[in-house]
ZAMARGU-4260 file (C-alpha; in steps of 0.2 Angstrom, whole numbers, plus 5000, padded with zeros to 4 digits):
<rodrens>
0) 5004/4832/5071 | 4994/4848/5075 | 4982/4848/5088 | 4973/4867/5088 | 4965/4861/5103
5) 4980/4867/5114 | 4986/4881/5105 | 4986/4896/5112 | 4971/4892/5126 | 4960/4906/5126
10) 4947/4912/5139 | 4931/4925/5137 | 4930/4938/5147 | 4914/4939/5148 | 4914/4921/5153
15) 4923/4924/5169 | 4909/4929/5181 | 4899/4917/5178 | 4913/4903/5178 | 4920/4907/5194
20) 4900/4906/5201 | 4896/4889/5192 | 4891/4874/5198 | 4901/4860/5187 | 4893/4844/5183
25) 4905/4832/5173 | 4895/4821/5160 | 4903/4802/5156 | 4905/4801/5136 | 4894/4787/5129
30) 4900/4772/5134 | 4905/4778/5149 | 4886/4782/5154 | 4877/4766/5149 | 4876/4771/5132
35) 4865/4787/5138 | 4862/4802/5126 | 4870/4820/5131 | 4854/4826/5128 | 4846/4814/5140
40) 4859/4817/5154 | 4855/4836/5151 | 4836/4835/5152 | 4840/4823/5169 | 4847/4842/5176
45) 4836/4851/5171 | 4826/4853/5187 | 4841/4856/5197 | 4845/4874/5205 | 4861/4876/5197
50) 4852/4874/5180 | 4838/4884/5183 | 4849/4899/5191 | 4860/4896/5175 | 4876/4894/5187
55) 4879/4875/5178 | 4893/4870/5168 | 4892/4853/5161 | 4910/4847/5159 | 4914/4835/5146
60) 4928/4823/5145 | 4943/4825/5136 | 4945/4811/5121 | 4926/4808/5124 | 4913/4804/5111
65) 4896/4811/5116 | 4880/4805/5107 | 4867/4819/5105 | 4848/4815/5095 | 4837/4828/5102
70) 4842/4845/5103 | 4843/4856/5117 | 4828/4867/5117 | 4826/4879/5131 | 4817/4896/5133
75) 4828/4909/5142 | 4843/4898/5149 | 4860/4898/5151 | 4866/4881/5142 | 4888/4881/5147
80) 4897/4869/5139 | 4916/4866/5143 | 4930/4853/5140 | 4937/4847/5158 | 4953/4853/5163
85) 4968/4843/5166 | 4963/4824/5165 | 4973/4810/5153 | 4964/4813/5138 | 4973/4822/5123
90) 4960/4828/5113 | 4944/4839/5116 | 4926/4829/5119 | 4917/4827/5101 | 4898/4829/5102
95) 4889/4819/5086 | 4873/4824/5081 | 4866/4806/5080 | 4849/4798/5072 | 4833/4800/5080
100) 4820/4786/5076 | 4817/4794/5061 | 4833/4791/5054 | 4839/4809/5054 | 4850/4819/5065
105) 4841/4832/5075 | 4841/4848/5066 | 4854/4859/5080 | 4863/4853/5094 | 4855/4869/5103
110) 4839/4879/5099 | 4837/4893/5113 | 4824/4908/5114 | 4832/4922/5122 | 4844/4911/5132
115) 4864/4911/5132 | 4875/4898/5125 | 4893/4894/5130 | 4906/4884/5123 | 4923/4883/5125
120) 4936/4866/5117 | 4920/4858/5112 | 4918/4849/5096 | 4903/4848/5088 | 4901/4838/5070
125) 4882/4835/5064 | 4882/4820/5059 | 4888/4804/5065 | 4904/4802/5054 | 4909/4783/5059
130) 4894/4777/5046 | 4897/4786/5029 | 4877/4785/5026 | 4873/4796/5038 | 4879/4810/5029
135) 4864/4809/5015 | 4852/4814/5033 | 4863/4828/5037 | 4851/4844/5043 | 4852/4863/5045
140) 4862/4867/5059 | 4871/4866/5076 | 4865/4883/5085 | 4851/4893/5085 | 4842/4906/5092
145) 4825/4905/5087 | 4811/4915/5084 | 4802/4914/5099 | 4814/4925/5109 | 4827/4940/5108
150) 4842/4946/5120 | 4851/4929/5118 | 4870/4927/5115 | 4882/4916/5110 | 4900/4914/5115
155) 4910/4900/5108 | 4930/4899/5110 | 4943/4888/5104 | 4929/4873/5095 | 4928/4865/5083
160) 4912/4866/5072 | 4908/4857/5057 | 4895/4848/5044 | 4879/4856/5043 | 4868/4860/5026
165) 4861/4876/5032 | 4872/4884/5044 | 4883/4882/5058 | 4878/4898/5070 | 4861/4905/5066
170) 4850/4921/5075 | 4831/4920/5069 | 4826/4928/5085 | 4837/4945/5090 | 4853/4942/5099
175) 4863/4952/5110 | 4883/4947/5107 | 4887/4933/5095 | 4907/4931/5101 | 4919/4918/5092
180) 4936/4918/5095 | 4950/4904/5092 | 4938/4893/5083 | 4937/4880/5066 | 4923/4881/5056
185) 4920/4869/5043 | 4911/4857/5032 | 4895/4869/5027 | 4884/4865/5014 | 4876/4848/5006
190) 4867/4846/4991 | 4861/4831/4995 | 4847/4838/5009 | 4848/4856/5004 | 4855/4869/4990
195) 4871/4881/4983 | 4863/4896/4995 | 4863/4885/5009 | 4882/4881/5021 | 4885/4894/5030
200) 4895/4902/5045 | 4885/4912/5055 | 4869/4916/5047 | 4860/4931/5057 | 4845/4931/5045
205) 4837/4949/5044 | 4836/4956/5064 | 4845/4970/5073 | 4862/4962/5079 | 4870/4972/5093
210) 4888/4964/5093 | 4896/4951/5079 | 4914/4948/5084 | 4922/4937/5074 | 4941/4933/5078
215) 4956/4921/5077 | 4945/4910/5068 | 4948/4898/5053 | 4934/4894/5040 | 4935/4880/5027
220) 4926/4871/5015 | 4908/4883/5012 | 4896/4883/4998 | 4889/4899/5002 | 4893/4915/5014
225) 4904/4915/5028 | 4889/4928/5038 | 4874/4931/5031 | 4862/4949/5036 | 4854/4950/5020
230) 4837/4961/5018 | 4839/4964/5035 | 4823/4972/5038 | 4822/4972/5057 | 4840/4981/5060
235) 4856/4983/5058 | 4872/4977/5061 | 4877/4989/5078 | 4896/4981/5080 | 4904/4969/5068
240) 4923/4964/5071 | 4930/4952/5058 | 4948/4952/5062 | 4964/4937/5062 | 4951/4926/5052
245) 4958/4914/5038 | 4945/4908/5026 | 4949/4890/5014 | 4937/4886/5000 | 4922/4896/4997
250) 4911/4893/4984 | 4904/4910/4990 | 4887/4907/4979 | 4880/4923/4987 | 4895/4932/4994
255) 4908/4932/5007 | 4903/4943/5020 | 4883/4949/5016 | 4882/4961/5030 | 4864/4970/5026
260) 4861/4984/5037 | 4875/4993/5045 | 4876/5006/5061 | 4872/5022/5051 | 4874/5034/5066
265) 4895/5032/5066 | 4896/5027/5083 | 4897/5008/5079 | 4913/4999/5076 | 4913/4990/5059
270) 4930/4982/5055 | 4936/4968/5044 | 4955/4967/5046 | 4970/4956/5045 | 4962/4943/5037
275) 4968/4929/5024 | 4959/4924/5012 | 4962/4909/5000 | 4950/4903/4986 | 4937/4912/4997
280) 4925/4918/4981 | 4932/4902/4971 | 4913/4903/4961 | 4920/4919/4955 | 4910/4934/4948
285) 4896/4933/4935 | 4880/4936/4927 | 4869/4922/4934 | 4851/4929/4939 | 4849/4914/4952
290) 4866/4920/4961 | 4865/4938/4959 | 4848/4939/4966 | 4855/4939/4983 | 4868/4953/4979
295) 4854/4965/4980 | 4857/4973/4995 | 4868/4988/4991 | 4858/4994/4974 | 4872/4990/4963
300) 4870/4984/4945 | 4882/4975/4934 | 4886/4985/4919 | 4883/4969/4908 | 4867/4966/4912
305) 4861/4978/4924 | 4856/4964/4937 | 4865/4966/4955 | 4881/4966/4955 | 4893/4953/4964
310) 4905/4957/4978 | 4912/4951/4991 | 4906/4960/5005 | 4887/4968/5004 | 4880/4983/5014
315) 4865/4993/5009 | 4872/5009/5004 | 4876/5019/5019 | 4887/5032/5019 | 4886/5037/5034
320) 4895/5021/5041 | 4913/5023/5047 | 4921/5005/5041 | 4938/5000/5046 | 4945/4987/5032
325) 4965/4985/5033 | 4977/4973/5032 | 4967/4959/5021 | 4976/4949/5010 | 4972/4934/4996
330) 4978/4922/4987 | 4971/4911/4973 | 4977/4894/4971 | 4983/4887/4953 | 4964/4877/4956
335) 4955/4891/4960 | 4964/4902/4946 | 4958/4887/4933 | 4942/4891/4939 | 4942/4908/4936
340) 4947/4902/4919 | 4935/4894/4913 | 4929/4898/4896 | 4914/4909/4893 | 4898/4907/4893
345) 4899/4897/4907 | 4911/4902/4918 | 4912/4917/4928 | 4911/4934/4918 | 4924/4943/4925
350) 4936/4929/4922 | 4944/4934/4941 | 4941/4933/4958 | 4927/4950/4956 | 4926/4964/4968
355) 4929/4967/4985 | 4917/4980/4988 | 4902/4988/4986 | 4903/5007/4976 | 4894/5013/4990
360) 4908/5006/5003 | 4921/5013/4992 | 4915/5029/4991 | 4912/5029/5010 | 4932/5022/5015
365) 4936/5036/5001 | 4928/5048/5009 | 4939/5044/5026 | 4954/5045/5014 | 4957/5026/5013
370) 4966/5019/4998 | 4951/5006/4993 | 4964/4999/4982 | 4972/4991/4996 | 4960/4984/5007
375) 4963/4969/4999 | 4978/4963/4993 | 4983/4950/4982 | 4997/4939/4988 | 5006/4924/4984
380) 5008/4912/4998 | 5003/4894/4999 | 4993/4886/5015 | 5002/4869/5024 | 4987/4856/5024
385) 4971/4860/5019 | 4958/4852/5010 | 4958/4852/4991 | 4946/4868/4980 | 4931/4859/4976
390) 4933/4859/4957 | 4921/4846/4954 | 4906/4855/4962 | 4912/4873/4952 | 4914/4863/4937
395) 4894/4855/4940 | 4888/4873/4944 | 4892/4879/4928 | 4887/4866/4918 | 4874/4868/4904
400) 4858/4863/4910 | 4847/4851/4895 | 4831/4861/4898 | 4842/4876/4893 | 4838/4893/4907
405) 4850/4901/4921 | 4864/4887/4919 | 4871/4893/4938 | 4860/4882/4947 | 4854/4886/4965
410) 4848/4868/4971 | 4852/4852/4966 | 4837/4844/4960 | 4848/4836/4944 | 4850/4819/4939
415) 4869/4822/4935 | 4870/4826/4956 | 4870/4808/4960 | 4878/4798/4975 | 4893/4786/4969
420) 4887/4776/4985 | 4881/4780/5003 | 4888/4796/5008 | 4899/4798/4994 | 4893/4812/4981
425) 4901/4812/4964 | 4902/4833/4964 | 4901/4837/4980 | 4917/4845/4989 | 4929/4834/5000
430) 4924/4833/5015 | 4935/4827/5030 | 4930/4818/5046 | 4934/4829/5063 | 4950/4821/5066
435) 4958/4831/5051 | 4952/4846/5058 | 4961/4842/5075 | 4976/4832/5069 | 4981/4838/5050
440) 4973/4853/5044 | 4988/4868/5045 | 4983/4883/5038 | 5003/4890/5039 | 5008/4900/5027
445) 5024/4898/5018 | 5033/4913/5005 | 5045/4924/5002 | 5051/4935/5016 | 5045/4950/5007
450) 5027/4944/5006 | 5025/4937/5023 | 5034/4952/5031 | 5023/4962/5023 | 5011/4953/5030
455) 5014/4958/5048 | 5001/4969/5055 | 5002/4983/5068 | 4999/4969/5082 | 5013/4962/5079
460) 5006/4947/5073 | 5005/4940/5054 | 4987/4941/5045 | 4977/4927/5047 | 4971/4917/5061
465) 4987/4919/5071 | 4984/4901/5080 | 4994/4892/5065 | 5010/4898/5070 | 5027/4907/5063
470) 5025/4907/5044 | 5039/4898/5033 | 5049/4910/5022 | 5052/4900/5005 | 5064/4911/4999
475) 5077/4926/5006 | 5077/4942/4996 | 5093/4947/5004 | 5110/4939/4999 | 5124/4941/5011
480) 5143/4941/5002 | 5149/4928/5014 | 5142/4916/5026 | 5160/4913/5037 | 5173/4922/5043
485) 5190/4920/5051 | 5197/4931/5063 | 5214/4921/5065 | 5225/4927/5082 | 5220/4941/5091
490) 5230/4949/5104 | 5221/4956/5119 | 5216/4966/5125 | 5213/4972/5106 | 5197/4968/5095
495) 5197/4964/5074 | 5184/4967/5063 | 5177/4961/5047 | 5162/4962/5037 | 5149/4956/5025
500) 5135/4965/5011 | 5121/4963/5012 | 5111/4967/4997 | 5092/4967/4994 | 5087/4958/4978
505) 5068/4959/4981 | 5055/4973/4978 | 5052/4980/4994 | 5063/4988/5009 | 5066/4974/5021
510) 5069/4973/5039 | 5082/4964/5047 | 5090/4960/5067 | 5105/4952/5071 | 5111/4941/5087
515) 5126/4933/5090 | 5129/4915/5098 | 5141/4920/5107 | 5147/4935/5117 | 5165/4936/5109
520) 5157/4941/5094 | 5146/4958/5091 | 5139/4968/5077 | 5141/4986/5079 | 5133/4993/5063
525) 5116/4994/5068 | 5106/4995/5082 | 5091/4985/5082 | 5083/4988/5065 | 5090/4993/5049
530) 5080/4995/5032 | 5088/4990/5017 | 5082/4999/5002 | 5080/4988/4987 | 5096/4992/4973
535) 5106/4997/4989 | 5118/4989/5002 | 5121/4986/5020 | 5138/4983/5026 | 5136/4971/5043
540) 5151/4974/5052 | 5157/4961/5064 | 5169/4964/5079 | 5181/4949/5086 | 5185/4955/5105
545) 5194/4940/5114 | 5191/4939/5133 | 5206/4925/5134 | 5217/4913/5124 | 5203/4900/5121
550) 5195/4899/5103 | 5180/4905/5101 | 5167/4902/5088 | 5149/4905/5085 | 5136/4912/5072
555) 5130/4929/5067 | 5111/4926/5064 | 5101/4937/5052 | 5083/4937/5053 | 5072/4945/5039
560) 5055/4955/5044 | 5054/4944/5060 | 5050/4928/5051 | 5059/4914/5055 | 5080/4915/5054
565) 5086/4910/5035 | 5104/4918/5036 | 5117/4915/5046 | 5137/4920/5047 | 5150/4906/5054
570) 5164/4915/5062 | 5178/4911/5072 | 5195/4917/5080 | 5210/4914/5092 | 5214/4929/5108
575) 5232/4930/5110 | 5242/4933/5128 | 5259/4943/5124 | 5272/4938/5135 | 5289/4948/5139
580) 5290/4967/5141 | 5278/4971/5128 | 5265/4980/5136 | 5247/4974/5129 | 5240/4990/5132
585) 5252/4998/5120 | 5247/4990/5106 | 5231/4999/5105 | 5230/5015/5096 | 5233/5030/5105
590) 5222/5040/5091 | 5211/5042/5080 | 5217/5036/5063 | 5211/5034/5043 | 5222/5024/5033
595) 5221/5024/5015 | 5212/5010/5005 | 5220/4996/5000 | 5219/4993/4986 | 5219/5009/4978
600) 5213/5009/4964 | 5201/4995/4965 | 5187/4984/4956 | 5177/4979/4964 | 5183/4977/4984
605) 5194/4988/4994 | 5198/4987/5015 | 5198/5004/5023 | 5206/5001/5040 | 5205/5015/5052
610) 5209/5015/5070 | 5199/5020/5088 | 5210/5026/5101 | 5193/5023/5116 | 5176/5018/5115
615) 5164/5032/5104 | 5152/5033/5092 | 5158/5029/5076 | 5150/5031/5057 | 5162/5025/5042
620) 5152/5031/5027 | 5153/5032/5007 | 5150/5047/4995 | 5152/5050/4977 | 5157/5066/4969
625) 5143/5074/4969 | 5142/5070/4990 | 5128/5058/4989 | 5131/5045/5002 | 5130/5027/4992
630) 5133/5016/5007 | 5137/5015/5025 | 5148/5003/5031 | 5148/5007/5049 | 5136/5016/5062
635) 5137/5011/5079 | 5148/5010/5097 | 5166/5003/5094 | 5178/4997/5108 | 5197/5002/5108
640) 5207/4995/5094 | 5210/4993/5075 | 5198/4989/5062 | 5195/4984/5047 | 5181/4988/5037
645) 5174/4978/5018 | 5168/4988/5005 | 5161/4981/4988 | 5155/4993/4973 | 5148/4980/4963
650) 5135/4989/4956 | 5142/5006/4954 | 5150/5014/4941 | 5171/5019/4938 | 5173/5035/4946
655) 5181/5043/4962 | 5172/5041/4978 | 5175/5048/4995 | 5175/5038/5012 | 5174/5045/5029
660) 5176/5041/5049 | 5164/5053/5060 | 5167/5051/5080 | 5160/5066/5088 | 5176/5080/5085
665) 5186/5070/5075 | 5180/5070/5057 | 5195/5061/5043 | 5191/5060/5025 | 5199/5052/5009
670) 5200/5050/4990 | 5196/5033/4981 | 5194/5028/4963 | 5185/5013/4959 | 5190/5007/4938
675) 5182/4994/4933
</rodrens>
């Protein structure tokens, strides 16, 4: 099973000075401790001078369970959280938020006024999942930095966070950095203690944000926005980064990305790239007043109704800001695409997954002369493991109302919103406990080659939160003519060759590199990368060259766009010592040489055989009569010998055609005619 907890182990930068300066202090789980609260073995520290310089780490144990049911409150601190290194344990230490006397969880794990918070492999679920019931007492968040001070930060890496009603990060005071990196969010929302506008992400409420970075990070299950700026009054939005993200299952009530205010002065960075999004807007587009109330932001209205109009990301309309969006790419299940269905009047106007962005935003990346067509892109790849599209709750949202009015409704507050028993909602979404986040969910990707190589970005990485590793190519848009070859008995010290078409039956140019299993065999068309253009061919020559009498075998390997290795060539072959007076060395040519075609006429194969008297540069190339070139079967450094080159005019018409051997100096050229 997956464990995210140990891929790829990532650590902040800006965490470094103060680790290498902190004063750890491990914390026994639970049991461990007497059945003492973490909150209680944290305020027990709190007068030491490691916690009051802000130089303490509190380590927790790996596999331990940690209770918390008071949150941490503190003015102007540094709160550093951290899994222990090493140790037994295979997982990371889980914090529940549990009852207090009054039967509910407390409201966050941490509310800070100006302080810094620091997490790194800590999971952190709020509500204590082993008693179902607890969920119907599930409260607003996990992290806050509240009102009361501004400067704070928070820098979370490679966590898990999950199951909240309001949101899972939040900034009602002004912060400094909000980092995330390497981290699961998920489980946000609950209709039971709140409403439709409620689960979500980071919610950074209306105050000047200096930094939002956003990366590697994967998202799933939300009612409402993944961040939320809206109205944001107090200021803008100076550095936002939403990069390498993957995002699972948004109702997306208000939005996707409500970003407010923006840096307006075009020093800021503002980018949202190489993200994949599936079902991420799953509520879809429409003209419901109680949803598009909170689209205001950008002072665009819907030509149906002249009320604000949906999008996925929202900015106030700034033309002055330089954005950065590229590289993002969505898919909509067969679920979510059903939803999108649904019949008018009540579902979704548009009847599709709605617009990416703002006019204002499109003017603006226009502007820059950026193709707004393609910030988005629509893409068909499925996900590994992930929780199923809450169809249920879609379906409930747009249900009719008796009382007649807005049928979109915001918050629960309807006898049909019942509980089937304890902690178990008839239309609420499915929810998962932690371990599924840690042991099952797999947001892979699996597709054709042609999509996912597409899907490469500049990095060198695929879109997405690169954490779920090399994405499975369903099918190959390349076939090869032949998957074995046979050499037979080759004399040394002289090399034989053969060769194999490749031929692109998919859409786009595709990419591919060749290695060989073993060093008797090389490829000498190409060197490194070749593009194959789709409607055209590429002949793959492969060179035999013996070292000594044994038999040799091995595999030519293909691999498509860099993802995975579908394609393979078996070849084998036998070297051959002469004995006698025969002098080996006379057996290889003593120039260079173009023999004519056999067969001649042909339909639809011919050999061309052609002979290199040293090692050179070598080009072995096909032109019809009006000299365009239709193919080229070789193009690279050959040894000494005589060779044997494949060529297949399947999809070209009768006619003559000319074929020619370049070396630098020596130029040969013949006649062929193809009948078919």
């Amino acid at each position: 099973m997956l464990k995210l907890r140990y891929i790829f182990p990532a650590l902040l930068i800006l965490m470094l000075p103060m680790l290498l300066n902190a004063q750890d202090l491990v914390l026994q789980d639970y049991t461990t401790s007497g059945n003492q609260y973490l909150n209680t073995l944290i305020f027990q520290d709190t007068s030491s001078a490691a916690f009051q310089a802000g130089t303490r780490v509190y380590v927790l144990q790996k596999d331990g369970v940690y209770l918390l049911n008071a949150q941490l409150a503190f003015a102007g601190k540094t709160l550093s959280f951290r899994a222990e290194y090493g140790g037994t344990g295979h997982y990371d230490p889980t914090v529940y938020l549990y009852p207090a006397a009054s039967g509910n969880p407390p409201g966050e794990f941490a509310n800070l006024a100006g302080g810094k918070l620091y997490l790194k492999h800590i999971i952190i679920t709020g509500y204590y999942e082993p008693v179902d019931s607890n969920l119907d007492h599930m409260q607003g968040g996990l992290i806050d930095l509240n009102t009361s001070g501004s400067g704070g930060s928070i820098y979370v890496d490679s966590c898990i966070l999950k199951s909240v009603n309001g949101n899972l990060i939040r900034t009602d005071g002004k912060p400094g950095t909000v980092r995330v990196t390497n981290t699961i969010f998920a489980d946000m929302g609950f209709e039971g203690t709140s409403n439709f506008g409620a689960g979500k992400g980071i919610d950074l409420r209306n105050q000047d944000v200096d930094t939002c970075d956003i990366e590697n990070c994967t998202f799933v299950n939300l009612q409402d926005r993944v961040v939320r700026h809206y109205q944001s009054t107090l200021g803008p939005i100076h550095n936002f980064i939403f990069n390498h993200n993957t995002v699972v299952n948004s109702v997306s009530y208000h939005g996707f990305l409500s970003l407010g205010r923006v840096d307006s002065t075009g020093t800021g960075i503002l980018q949202i790239t190489n993200n994949v999004l599936v079902d991420h807007f799953a509520l879809g587009a429409d003209t419901a007043f109680i949803r598009q109330v909170e689209f205001s932001d950008p002072a665009d209205l819907d030509t149906v109704d002249h009320l604000p109009r949906m999008a996925w990301v929202l900015t106030n309309r700034n033309l002055a800001a330089k954005w950065n969006i590229s590289n993002n790419y969505y898919a909509v299940s067969d679920s979510g695409q059903a939803m999108l269905n649904l019949p008018l009047p009540n579902g979704p106007y548009y009847q599709s997954e709605g617009p990416a962005l703002t006019w204002g935003m499109n003017t603006t990346l226009a502007a820059q002369g950026k193709d707004t067509v393609k910030d988005f892109k629509q893409v068909s790849v499925k996900l590994n493991n992930t929780p199923p599209l809450m169809t249920k709750m879609i379906r409930w949202i747009y249900t009719p109302r008796a009382n007649g009015g807005d049928s979109k409704q915001k918050n629960a507050n309807d006898p049909n919103f019942t509980k089937a028993s304890p902690g178990h909602w008839t239309y609420d979404y499915n929810r998962k406990h932690v371990e599924y986040y840690f042991d099952t969910l797999n947001c892979n990707m699996s597709g054709t080659a042609a999509t996912l190589g597409a899907m490469l970005t500049t990095d060198g990485k695929i879109a997405g939160d690169p954490r779920w590793g090399a994405p499975v190519v369903t099918t190959t848009p390349v076939t090869v003519s032949g998957h074995e070859i046979k050499f037979g008995t080759v004399n040394l010290p002289s090399s034989k060759s053969d060769s194999v078409q490749l031929t692109n039956i998919g859409p786009n140019d595709v990419h591919f590199t060749v290695t060989s299993t073993s060093s008797a065999f090389s490829v000498n068309s190409i060197s490194g990368l070749v593009t194959v253009k789709s409607g055209t061919s590429q002949y793959l020559v492969i060179i035999f060259t013996p070292a000594d009498t044994n038999t040799h075998s091995g595999y030519i390997k293909l691999v498509y766009n860099a993802l995975g290795s579908p394609d393979s060539i078996a070849v084998s072959g036998k070297g051959n010592k002469l004995t006698g007076v025969a002098d080996a060395q006379s057996l290889l040519p003593k120039e260079f040489a173009l023999a004519q075609n056999y067969p001649n006429p042909f339909n639809p194969s011919t050999q061309i055989t052609y002979a290199v008297p040293k090692a050179a540069k070598i080009t072995l190339e096909i032109f019809d009569v009006l000299g365009r070139k239709v193919a080229t079967l070789v193009d690279g450094v050959v040894t000494p010998g005589y060779y044997t080159a494949n060529f297949n005019a399947s999809s070209m018409s009768s006619g003559i055609y000319f074929y020619r051997l370049s070396s630098p100096g020596v130029t040969f050229t013949k006649k062929m005619l193809l009948l078919r």
